[in-house]
VEXKE-557031 format. One line per 5 residues: for each residue x, y, z of C-alpha. Coordinates in nm, 2 decimals. Example, Ala and Ser with C-alpha at 12.3 -4.5 7.8 and 13.67 -1.06 7.14 Angstrom:
<atoms>
1.23,-0.45,0.78  1.37,-0.11,0.71
</atoms>
This chain:
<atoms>
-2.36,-2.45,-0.90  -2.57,-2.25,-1.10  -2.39,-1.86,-1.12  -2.71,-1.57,-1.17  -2.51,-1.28,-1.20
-2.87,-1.09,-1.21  -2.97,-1.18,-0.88  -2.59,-1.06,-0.78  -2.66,-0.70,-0.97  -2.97,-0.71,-0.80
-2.78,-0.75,-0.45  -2.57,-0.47,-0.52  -2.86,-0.25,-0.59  -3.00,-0.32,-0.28  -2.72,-0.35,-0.08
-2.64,0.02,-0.21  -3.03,0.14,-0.14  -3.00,0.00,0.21  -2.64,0.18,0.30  -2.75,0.56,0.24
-2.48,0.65,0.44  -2.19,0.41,0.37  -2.15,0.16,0.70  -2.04,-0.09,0.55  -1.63,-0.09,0.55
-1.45,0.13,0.22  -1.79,0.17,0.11  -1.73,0.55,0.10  -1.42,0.50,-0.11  -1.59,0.31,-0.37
-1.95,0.48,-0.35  -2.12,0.11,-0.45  -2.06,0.26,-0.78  -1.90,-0.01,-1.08  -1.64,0.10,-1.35
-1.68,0.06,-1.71  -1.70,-0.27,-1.88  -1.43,-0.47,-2.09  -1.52,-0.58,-2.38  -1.42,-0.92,-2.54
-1.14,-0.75,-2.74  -0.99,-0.59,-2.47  -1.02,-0.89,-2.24  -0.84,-1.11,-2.49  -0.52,-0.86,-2.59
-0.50,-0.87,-2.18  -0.51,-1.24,-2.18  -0.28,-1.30,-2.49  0.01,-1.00,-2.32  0.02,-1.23,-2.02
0.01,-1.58,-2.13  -0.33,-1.66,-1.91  -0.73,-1.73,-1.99  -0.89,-1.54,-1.71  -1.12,-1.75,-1.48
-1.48,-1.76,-1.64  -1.66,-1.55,-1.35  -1.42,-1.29,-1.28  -1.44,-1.28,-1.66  -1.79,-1.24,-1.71
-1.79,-1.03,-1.40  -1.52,-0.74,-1.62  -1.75,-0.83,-1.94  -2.07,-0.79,-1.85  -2.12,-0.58,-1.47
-1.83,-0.39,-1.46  -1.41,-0.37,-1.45  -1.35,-0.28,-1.06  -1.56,-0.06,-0.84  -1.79,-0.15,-0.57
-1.67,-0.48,-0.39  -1.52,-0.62,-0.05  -1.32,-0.37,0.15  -1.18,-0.04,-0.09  -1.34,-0.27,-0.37
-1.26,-0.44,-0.69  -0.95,-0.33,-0.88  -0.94,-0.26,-1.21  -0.76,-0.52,-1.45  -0.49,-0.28,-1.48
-0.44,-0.33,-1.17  -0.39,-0.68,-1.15  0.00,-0.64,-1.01  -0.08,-0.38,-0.75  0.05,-0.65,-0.47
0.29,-0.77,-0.68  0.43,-0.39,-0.67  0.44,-0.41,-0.28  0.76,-0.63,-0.31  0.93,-0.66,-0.63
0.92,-0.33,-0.82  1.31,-0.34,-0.98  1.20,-0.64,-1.21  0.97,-0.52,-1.52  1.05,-0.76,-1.71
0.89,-1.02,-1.43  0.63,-0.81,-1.37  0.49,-0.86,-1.73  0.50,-1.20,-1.76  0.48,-1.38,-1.34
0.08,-1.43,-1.42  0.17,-1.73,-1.63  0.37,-1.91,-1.43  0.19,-2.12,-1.21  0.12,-2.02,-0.83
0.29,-2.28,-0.59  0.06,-2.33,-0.33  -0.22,-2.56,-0.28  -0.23,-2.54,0.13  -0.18,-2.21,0.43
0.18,-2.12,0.33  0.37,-1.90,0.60  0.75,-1.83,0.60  0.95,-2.02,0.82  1.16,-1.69,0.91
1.25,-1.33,0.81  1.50,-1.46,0.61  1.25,-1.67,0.42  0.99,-1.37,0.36  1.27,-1.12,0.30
1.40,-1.40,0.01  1.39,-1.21,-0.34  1.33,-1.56,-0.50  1.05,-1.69,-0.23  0.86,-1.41,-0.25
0.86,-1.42,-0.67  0.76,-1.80,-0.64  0.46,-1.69,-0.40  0.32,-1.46,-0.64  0.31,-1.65,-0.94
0.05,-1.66,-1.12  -0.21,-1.40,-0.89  -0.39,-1.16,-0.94  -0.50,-0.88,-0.77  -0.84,-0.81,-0.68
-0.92,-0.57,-0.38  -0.63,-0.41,-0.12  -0.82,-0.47,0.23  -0.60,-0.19,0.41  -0.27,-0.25,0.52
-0.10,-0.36,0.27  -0.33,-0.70,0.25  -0.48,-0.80,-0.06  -0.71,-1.03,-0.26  -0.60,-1.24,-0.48
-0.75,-1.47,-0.76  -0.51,-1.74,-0.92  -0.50,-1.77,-1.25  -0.24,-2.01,-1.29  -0.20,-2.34,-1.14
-0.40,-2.61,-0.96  -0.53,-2.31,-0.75  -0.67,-2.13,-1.07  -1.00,-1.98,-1.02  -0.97,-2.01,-0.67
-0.93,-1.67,-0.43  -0.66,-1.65,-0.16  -0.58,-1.38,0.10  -0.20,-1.24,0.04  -0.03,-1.14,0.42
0.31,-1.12,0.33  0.31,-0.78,0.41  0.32,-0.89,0.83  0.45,-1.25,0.75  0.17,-1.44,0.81
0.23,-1.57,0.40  -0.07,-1.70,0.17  -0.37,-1.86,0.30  -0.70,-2.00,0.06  -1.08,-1.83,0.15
-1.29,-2.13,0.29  -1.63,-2.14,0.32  -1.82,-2.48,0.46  -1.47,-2.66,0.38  -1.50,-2.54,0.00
-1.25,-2.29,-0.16  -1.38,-1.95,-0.23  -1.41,-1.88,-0.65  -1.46,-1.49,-0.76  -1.88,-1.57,-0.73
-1.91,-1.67,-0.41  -1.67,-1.43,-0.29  -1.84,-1.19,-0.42  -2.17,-1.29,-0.30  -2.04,-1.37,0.03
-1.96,-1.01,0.07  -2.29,-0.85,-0.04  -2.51,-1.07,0.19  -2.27,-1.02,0.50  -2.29,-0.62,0.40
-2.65,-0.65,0.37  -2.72,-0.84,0.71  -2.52,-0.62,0.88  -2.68,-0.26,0.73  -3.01,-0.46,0.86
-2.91,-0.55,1.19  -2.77,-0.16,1.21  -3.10,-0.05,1.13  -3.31,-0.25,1.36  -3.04,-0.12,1.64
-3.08,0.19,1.60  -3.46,0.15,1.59  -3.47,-0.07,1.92  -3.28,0.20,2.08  -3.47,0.54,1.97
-3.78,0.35,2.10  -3.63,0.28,2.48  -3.52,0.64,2.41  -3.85,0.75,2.35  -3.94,0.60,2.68
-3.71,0.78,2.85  -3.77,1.10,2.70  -4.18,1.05,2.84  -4.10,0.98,3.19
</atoms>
């Protein structure tokens, strides 16, 4: 499928034209505003540290519209932020933390943990972050996560270790979820539902209207 990441900057524009006054969930926290760009350089010293090749969209996404900012929920982390998860439940290992993008995540289906004894495991919960990477925290302690190591690579999944419900893939019509269609996903829902706002709140001030002339 054919990526246009101009017709996606020119959803965000609108998207932020529509939402005046931020509706639309985290929208205030992020201000539909984008961070700086990467450039190539900086992108590939990132790539080379960890042992990875970042998956071409989120790539061209850092490269070329912007490195975190306005996105789904508080929005997009910067790549420096790529282990902000990872910090939720190991945060004694450094040394793991600077190299567990490489290895490859585990996962191919839904995992959960079969107990508390399973999600509280020190080496279960390293295995299921392998190779993710942060994207955008959703509140809660949930996050986003693209994987960018593994058969899963390129491929976004939702991280609820933090209440036990363990690692599940985004679907959409039966099709895995890459960083595009996420993203897109995200500014048509956020657009439909600024619209839909609207045309409430203009359906009600004319029944008010009517009441106000009887």
């Amino acid at each position: 499928m054919k990526r246009d990441y101009k017709a996606l900057a020119n959803k965000l524009e609108r998207l932020r034209a529509l939402d005046k006054k931020q509706e639309i969930f985290g929208s205030n926290y992020h201000n539909y505003l984008l961070n700086p760009k990467l450039s190539e350089q900086e992108v590939e010293e990132f790539e080379m540290k960890n042992g990875i090749v970042i998956p071409s969209e989120y790539r061209y996404f850092i490269c070329e519209i912007g490195n975190g900012g306005s996105g789904p929920c508080y929005g997009l982390l910067p790549l420096t932020n790529y282990h902000e998860h990872y910090d939720n439940y190991i945060w004694e290992d450094e040394d793991l933390k600077k190299s567990y993008l490489r290895y490859s995540f585990p996962y191919t289906d839904k995992w959960e943990p079969r107990s508390n004894n399973e999600h509280d495991n020190y080496d279960v919960l390293k295995q299921s972050l392998s190779g993710t990477l942060a994207l955008s925290h959703e509140g809660c302690g949930y996050y986003t996560l693209l994987i960018v190591s593994g058969e899963e690579r390129g491929n976004i999944w939702l991280d609820g270790m933090v209440s036990d419900q363990g690692m599940m893939p985004l679907i959409r019509n039966g099709n895995r979820l890459g960083f595009y269609e996420w993203y897109e996903n995200w500014l048509d829902n956020s657009i439909l539902e600024v619209l839909k706002k609207k045309k409430n709140t203009k359906i009600f001030r004319v029944i008010l209207n009517k009441f106000k002339r009887r």
